[in-house]
C-alpha beads as a LAMMPS data file, in Angstrom:
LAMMPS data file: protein, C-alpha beads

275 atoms
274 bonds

1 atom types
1 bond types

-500.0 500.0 xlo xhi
-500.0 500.0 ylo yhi
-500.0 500.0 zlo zhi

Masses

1 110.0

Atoms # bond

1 1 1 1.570 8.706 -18.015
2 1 1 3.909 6.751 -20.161
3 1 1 7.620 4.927 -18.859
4 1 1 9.943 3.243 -20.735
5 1 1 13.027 1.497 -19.453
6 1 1 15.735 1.024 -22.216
7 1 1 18.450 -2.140 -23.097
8 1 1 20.836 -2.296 -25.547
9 1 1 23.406 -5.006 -26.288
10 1 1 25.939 -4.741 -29.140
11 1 1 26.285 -8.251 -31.460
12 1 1 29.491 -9.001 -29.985
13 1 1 27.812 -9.140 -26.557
14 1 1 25.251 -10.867 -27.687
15 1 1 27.802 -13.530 -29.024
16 1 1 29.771 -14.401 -25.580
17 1 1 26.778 -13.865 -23.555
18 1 1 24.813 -16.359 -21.188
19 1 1 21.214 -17.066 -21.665
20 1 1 21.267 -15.962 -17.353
21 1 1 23.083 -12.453 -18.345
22 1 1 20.377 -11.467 -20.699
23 1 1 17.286 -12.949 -18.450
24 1 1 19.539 -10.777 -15.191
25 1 1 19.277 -7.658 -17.374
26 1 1 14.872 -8.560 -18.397
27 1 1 14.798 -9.295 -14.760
28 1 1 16.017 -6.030 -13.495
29 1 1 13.571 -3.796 -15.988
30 1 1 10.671 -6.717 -14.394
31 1 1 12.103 -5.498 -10.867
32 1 1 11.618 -1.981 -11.858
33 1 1 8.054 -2.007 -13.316
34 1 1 6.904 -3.354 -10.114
35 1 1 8.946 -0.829 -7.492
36 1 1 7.333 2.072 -10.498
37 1 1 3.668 0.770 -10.145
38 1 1 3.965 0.033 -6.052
39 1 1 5.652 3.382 -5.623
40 1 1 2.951 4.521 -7.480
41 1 1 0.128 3.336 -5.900
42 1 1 1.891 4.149 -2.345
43 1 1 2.576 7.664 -3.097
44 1 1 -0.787 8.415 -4.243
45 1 1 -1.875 6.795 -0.903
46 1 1 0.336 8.625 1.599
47 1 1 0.373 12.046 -0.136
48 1 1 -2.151 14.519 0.864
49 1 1 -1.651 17.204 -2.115
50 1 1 -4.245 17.485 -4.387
51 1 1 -3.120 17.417 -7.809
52 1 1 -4.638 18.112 -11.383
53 1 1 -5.027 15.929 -14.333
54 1 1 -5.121 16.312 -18.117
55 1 1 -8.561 17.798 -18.188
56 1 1 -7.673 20.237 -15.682
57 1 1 -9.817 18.176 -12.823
58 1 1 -8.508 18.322 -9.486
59 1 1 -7.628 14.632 -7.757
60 1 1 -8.007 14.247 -4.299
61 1 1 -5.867 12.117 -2.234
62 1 1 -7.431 10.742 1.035
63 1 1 -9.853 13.420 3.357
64 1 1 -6.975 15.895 4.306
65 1 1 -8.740 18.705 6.104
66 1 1 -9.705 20.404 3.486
67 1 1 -13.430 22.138 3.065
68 1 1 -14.765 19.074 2.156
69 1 1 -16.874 17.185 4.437
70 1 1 -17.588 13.236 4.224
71 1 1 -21.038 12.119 3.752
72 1 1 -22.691 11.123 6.731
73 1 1 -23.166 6.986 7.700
74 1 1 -25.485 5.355 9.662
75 1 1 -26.641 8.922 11.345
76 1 1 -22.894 9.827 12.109
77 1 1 -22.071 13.192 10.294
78 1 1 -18.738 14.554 10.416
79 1 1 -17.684 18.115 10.033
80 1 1 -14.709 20.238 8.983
81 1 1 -11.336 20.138 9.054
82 1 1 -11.754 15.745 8.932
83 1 1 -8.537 14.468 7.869
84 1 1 -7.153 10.757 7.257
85 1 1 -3.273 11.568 7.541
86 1 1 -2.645 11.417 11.097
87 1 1 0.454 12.054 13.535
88 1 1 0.596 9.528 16.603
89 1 1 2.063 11.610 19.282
90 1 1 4.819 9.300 20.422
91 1 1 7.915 8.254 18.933
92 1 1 7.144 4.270 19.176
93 1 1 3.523 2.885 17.771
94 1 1 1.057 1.454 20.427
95 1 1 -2.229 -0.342 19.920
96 1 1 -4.020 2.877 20.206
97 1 1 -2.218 4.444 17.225
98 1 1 -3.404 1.389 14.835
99 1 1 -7.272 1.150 16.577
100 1 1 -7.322 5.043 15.558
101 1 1 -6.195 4.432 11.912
102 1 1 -8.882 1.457 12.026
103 1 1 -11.887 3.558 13.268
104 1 1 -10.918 6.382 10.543
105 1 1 -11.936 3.865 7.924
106 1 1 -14.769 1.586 9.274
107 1 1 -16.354 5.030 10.588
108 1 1 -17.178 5.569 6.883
109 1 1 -18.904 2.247 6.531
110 1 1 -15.702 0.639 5.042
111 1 1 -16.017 -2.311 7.272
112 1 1 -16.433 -6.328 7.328
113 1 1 -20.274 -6.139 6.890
114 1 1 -20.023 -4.270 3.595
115 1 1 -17.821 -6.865 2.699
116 1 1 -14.301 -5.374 3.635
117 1 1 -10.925 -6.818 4.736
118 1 1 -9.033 -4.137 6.681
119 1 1 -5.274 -4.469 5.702
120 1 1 -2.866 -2.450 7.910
121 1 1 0.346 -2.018 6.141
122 1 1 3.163 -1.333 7.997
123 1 1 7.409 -1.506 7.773
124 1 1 8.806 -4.364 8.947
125 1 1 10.046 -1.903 11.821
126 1 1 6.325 -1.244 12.862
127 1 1 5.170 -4.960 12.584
128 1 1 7.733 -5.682 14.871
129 1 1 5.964 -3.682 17.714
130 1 1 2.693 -4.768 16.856
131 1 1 3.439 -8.391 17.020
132 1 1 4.708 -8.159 20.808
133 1 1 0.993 -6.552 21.717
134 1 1 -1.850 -8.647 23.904
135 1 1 -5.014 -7.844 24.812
136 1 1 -5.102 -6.409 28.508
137 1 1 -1.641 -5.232 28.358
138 1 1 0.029 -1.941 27.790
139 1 1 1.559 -1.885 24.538
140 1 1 2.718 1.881 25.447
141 1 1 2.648 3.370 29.039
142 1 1 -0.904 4.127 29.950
143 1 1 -2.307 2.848 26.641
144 1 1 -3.938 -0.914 26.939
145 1 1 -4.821 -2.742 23.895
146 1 1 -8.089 -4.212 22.960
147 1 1 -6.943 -7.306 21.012
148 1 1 -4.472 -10.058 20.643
149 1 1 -1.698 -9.653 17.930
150 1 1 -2.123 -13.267 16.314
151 1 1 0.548 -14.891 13.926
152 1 1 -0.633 -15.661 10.406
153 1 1 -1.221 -19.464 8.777
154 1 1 2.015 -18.770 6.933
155 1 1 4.033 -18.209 10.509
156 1 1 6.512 -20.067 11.796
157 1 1 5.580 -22.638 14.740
158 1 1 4.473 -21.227 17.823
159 1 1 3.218 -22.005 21.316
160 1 1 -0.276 -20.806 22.041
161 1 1 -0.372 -20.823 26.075
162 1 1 -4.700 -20.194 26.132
163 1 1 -6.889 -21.617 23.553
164 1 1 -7.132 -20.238 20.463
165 1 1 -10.839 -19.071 19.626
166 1 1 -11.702 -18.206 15.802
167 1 1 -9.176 -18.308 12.492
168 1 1 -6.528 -17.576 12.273
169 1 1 -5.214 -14.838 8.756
170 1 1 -4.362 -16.313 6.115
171 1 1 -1.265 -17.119 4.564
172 1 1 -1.230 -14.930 2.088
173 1 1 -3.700 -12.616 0.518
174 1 1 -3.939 -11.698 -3.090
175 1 1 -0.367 -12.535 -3.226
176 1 1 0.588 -10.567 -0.034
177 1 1 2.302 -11.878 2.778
178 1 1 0.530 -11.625 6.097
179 1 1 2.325 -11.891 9.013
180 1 1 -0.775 -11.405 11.286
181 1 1 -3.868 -10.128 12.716
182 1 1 -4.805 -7.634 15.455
183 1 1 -8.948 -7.627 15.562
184 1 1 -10.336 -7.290 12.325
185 1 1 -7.234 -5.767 10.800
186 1 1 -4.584 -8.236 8.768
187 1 1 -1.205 -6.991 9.143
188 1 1 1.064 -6.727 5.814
189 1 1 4.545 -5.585 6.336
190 1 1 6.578 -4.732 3.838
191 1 1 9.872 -2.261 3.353
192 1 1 8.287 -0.626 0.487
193 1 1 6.102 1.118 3.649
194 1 1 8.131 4.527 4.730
195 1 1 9.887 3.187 8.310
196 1 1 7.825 5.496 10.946
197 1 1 4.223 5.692 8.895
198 1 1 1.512 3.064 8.723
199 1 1 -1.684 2.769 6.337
200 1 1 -4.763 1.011 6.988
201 1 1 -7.113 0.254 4.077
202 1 1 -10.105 -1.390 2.945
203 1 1 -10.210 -4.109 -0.065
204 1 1 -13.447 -6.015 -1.519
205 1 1 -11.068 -7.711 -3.901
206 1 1 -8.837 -7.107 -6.579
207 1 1 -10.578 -5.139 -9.613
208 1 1 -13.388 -3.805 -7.067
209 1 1 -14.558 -0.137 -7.756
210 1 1 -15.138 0.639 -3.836
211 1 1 -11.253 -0.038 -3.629
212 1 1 -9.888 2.888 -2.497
213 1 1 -7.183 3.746 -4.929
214 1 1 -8.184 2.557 -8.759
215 1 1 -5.627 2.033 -11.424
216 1 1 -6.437 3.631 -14.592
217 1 1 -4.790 1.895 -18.439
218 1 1 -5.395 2.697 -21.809
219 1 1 -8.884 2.008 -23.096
220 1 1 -6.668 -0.202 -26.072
221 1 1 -6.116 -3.436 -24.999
222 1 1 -2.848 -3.118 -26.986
223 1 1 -1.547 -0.757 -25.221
224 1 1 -2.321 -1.733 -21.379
225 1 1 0.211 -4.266 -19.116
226 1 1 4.092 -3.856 -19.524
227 1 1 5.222 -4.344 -23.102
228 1 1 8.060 -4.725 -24.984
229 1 1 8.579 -3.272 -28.088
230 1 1 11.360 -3.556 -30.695
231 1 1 13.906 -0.553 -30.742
232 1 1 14.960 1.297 -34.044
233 1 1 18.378 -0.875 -34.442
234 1 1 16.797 -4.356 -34.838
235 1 1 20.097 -6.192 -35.614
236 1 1 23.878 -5.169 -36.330
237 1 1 25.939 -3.707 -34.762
238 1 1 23.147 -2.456 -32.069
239 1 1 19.806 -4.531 -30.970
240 1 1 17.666 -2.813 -28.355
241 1 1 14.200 -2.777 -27.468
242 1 1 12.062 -0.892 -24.804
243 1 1 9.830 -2.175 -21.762
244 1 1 7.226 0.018 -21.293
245 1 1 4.301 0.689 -19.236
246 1 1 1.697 3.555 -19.770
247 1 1 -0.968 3.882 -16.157
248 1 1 -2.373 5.963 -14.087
249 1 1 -3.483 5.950 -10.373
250 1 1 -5.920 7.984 -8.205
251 1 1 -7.895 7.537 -5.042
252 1 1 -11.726 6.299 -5.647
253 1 1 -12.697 6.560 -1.938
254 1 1 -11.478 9.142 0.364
255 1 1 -12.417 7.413 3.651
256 1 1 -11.429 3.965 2.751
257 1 1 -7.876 4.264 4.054
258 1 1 -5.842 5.963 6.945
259 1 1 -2.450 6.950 7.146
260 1 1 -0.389 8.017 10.582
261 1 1 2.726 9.230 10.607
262 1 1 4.478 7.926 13.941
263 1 1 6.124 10.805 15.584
264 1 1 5.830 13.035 18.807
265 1 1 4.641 16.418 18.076
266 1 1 4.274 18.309 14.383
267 1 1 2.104 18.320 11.467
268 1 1 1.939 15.390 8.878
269 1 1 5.169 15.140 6.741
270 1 1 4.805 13.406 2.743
271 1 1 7.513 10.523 3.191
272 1 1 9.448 9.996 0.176
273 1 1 8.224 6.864 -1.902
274 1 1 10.818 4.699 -3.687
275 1 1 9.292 4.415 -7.382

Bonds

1 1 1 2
2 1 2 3
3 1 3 4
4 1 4 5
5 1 5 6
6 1 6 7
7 1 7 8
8 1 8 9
9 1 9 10
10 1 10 11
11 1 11 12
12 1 12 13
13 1 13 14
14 1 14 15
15 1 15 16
16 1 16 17
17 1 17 18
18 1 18 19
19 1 19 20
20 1 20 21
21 1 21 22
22 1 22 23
23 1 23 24
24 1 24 25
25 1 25 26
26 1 26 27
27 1 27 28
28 1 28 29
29 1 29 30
30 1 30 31
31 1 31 32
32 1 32 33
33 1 33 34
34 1 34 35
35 1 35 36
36 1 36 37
37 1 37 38
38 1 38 39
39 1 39 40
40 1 40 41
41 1 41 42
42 1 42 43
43 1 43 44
44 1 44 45
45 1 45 46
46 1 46 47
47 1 47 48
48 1 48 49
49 1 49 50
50 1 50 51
51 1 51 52
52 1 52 53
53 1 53 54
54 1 54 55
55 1 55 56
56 1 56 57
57 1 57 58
58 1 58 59
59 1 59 60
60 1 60 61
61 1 61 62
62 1 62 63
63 1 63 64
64 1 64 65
65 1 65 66
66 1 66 67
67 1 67 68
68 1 68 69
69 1 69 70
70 1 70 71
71 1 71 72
72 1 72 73
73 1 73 74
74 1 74 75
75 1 75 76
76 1 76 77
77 1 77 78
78 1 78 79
79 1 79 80
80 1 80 81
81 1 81 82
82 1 82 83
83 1 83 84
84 1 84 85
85 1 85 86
86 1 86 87
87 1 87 88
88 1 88 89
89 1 89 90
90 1 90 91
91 1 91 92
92 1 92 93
93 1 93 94
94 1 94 95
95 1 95 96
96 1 96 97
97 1 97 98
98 1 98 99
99 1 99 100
100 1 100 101
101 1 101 102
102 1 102 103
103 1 103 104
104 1 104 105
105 1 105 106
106 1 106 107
107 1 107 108
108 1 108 109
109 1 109 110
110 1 110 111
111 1 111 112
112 1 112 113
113 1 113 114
114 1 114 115
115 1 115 116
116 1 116 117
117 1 117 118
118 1 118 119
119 1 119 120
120 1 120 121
121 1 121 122
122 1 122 123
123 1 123 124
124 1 124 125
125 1 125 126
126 1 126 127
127 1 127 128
128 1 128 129
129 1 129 130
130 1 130 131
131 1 131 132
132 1 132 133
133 1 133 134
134 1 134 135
135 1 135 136
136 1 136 137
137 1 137 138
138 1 138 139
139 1 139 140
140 1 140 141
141 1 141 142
142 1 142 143
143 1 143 144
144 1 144 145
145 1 145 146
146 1 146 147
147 1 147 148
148 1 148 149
149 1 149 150
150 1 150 151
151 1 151 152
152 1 152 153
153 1 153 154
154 1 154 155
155 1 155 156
156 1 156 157
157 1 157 158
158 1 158 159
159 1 159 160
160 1 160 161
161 1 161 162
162 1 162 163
163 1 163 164
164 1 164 165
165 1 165 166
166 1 166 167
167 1 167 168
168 1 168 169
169 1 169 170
170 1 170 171
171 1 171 172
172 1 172 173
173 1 173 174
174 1 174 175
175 1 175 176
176 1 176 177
177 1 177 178
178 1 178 179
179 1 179 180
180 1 180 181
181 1 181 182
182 1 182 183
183 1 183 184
184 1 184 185
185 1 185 186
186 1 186 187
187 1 187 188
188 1 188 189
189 1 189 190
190 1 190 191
191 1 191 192
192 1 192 193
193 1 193 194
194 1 194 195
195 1 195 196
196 1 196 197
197 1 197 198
198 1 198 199
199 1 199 200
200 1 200 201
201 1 201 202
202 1 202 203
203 1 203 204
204 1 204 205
205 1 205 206
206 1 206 207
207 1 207 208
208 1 208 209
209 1 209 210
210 1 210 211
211 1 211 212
212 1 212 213
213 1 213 214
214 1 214 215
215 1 215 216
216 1 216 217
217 1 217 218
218 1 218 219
219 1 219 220
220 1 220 221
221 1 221 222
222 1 222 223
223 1 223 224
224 1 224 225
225 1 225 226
226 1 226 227
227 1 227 228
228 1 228 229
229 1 229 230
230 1 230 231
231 1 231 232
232 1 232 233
233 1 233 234
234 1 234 235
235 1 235 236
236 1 236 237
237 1 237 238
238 1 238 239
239 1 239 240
240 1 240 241
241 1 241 242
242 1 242 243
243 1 243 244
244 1 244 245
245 1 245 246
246 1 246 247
247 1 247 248
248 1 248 249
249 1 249 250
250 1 250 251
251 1 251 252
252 1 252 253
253 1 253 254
254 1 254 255
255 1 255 256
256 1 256 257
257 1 257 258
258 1 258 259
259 1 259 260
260 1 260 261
261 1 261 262
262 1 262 263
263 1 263 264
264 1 264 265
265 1 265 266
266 1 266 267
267 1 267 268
268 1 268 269
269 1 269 270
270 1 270 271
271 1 271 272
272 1 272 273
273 1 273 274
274 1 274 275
């Protein structure tokens, strides 16, 4: 599909104007591309309606319970209803809930030795829980996590009172902030994550067809990226022009990601995705 964002400035303007009010208004249609691509991306990811394209093809979102049954790995086989948007059962998030989002995806062979990271992204909200887990402990009553929650390079300082064995996450990753690591999982937070769901996903690297949600452009080089193109009033009394963007999204690998709504009881509920 094709956006546009519009600005227009009258020659007067234009003539009293700062060179910092006219980068503040290219800097809020910048702003908006990115929140319109995330959004994008993120709704695609958390929505479990099927939808239809411009050839009349359906386009599935993650495995949602439908008749369709993954593949079998390794000798595991699955059956029917097998669905990747999952409700917790409890109001707060415990180890358990993110080690059950982590064995929907690796169970499909979506793991470190076929070259995975597993990124769990979460709302700052979320990442605030999951930092206060150890291993041994209860993170919720009755449920005991398996691993340490361990701050990232990029942390602040912090006292380690055992030995630390192995690295540590990075400080970033493909220009994500990570605040941390549970296991094998590195922990992105992020408000533009619904407050009360979390995602965990697989990534060989940015570009990578076994991603699980691909980004589709024009086939013209011209027309792929955010552009600007001149409006129809070039000059007096009216000069405007037009950022646009023209992309599409859709989800490659059905079992490469798993999303959990935390909540107590009820079906999975669509969150509403700022775009």
């Amino acid at each position: 599909r094709d956006y546009d964002k519009a600005t227009r400035f009258t020659w007067k303007f234009l003539r009293d104007s700062t060179a910092e009010q006219i980068r503040a208004v290219a800097n809020y249609a910048l702003a908006a591309d990115q929140t319109l691509v995330q959004g994008t991306i993120l709704e695609r990811l958390f929505s479990p309606t099927a939808e239809l394209n411009e050839w009349n093809h359906t386009c599935y979102g993650l495995y949602n319970g439908d008749s369709i049954v993954p593949p079998a790995y390794l000798g595991k086989t699955f059956t029917a209803p097998h669905t990747h948007y999952l409700v917790s059962g409890n109001a707060v998030i415990d180890s358990g809930d993110l080690e059950t989002s982590v064995r929907n995806v690796t169970e499909h062979g979506y793991n470190a030795d076929s070259g995975a990271q597993l990124l769990a992204f979460v709302n700052p909200e979320q990442g605030e829980v999951i930092s206060t887990w150890r291993a041994g402990k209860e993170s919720a009553e009755g449920i005991v996590a398996k691993h340490d929650y361990i701050p990232s390079a990029g942390a602040p300082a912090y006292l380690m009172p055992e030995n630390l064995v192995g690295q540590v996450a990075p400080e970033k990753f493909n220009g994500l902030k990570v605040s941390g690591s549970y296991g094998p999982v590195w922990i992105i937070e992020s408000d533009f994550i619904p407050a009360g769901y979390i995602s965990v996903a697989s990534t060989y690297g940015p570009n990578n067809p076994n991603n699980v949600v691909g980004v589709r452009q024009h086939v013209n080089a011209a027309y792929q990226g955010l552009r600007q193109i001149p409006g129809k009033v070039p000059a007096y009394p009216l000069q405007d022009s037009f950022f646009a963007r023209g992309f599409g999204v859709g989800v490659r690998h059905r079992g490469a990601a798993a999303v959990m709504q935390i909540k107590a009881s009820g079906s999975y509920d669509t969150p509403a995705i700022a775009k």
